[in-house]
Structure formats: structure tokens, C-alpha cells
N, C-alpha and C positions, 0 to 999 in steps of 0.2 A: 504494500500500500504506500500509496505518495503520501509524504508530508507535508502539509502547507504550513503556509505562518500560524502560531497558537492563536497571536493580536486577532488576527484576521478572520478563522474561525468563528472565536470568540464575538465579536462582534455580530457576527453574521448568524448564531445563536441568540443575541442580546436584540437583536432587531426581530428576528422570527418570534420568540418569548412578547417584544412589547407589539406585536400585531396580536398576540391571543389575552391582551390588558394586564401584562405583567410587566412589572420593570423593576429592571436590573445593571448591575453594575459592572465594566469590563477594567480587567486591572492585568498588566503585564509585566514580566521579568525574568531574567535567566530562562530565557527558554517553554517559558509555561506562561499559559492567560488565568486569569480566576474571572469566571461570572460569578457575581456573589447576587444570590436571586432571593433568599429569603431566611430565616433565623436557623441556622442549621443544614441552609442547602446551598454548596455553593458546589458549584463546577467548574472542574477543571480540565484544561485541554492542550496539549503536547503537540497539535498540527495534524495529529494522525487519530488521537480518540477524545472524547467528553468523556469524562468519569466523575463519579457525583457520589455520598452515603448516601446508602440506603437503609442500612441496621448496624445492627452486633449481633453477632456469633459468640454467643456465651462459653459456649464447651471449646469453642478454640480460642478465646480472648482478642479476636480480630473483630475490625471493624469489614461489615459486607458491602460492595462497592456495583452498582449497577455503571455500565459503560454504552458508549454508539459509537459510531464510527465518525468523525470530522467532518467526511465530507456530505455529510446528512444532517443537516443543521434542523430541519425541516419535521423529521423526524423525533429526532431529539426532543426539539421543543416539546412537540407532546406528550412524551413518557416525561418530561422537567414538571410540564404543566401539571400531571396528573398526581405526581407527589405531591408538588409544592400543594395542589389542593388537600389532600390527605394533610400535609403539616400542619396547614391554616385550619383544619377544622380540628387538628388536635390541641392546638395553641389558643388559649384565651389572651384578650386585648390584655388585662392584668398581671399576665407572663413575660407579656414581652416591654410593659413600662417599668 
């Protein structure tokens, strides 16, 4: 798989995200973008995958990581969207002031 720029991806996730009323934030460096999209979700991207938590794996002490591939921004978006709504309905307003 070809690697594009992280910036560039990223962006192009951050724009797909604010067409489905989400907004988010793109941050770059060394090599990696961060969308930082909501209290505990943020995603990251290398030019070639999004990777984002999803949980913990208690019996192996790791955090569990769902991923897409870069050049599917499109995609992406709606498996982000679809957490990020699960988050927001687990998060009271009171949580996050």
C-alpha cells in the first residue's frame, strides 16, 4: 500500500467527519496527524492507516485499536461517526465540565 502524507489524510478525514456535523481537530508531527474528534477519541494516521481506541482487553492488559485504511477517508468517517455517537451517548454534559 502507498503512503500519502498523515497532514493530508488527516485533513481529508476532518473535512469528511465535518460534512456528517462533526468537528474536529487536525494536529501534525514526526511523521503522524492526530484528529482529535471527541473526549477519548482521537485518531491517528501514518499516511497509510486511521487507527483510533476502541476498548481494553482486560485479560491481556492492552488497549483494543479498530483501524481503515488512509486512503478511505470516506469510509472511515462512518465507522468514527458511529463510535463517536456511542461515546456521546455514554458521556453526560456533567462528565465532560
Amino acid at each position: 500500500m502507498v503512503a500519502i502524507d498523515p497532514y493530508h489524510s488527516a485533513e481529508l478525514l476532518r473535512q469528511t467527519l465535518g460534512w456528517n456535523g462533526i468537528a474536529a481537530d487536525v494536529h501534525a508531527g514526526y511523521g503522524l496527524a492526530l484528529v482529535s474528534v471527541w473526549v477519548g477519541l482521537v485518531v491517528w494516521c501514518d499516511g497509510q492507516y486511521f487507527w483510533w481506541r476502541t476498548g481494553w482487553n482486560a485479560e491481556r492488559h492492552r488497549v483494543i485499536y479498530a483501524w481503515h485504511p488512509a486512503i478511505d477517508p470516506e469510509r472511515a468517517a462512518r465507522r468514527i461517526s458511529m463510535y463517536y455517537a456511542i461515546l456521546r451517548a455514554m458521556q453526560s454534559i456533567s462528565e465532560l465540565t
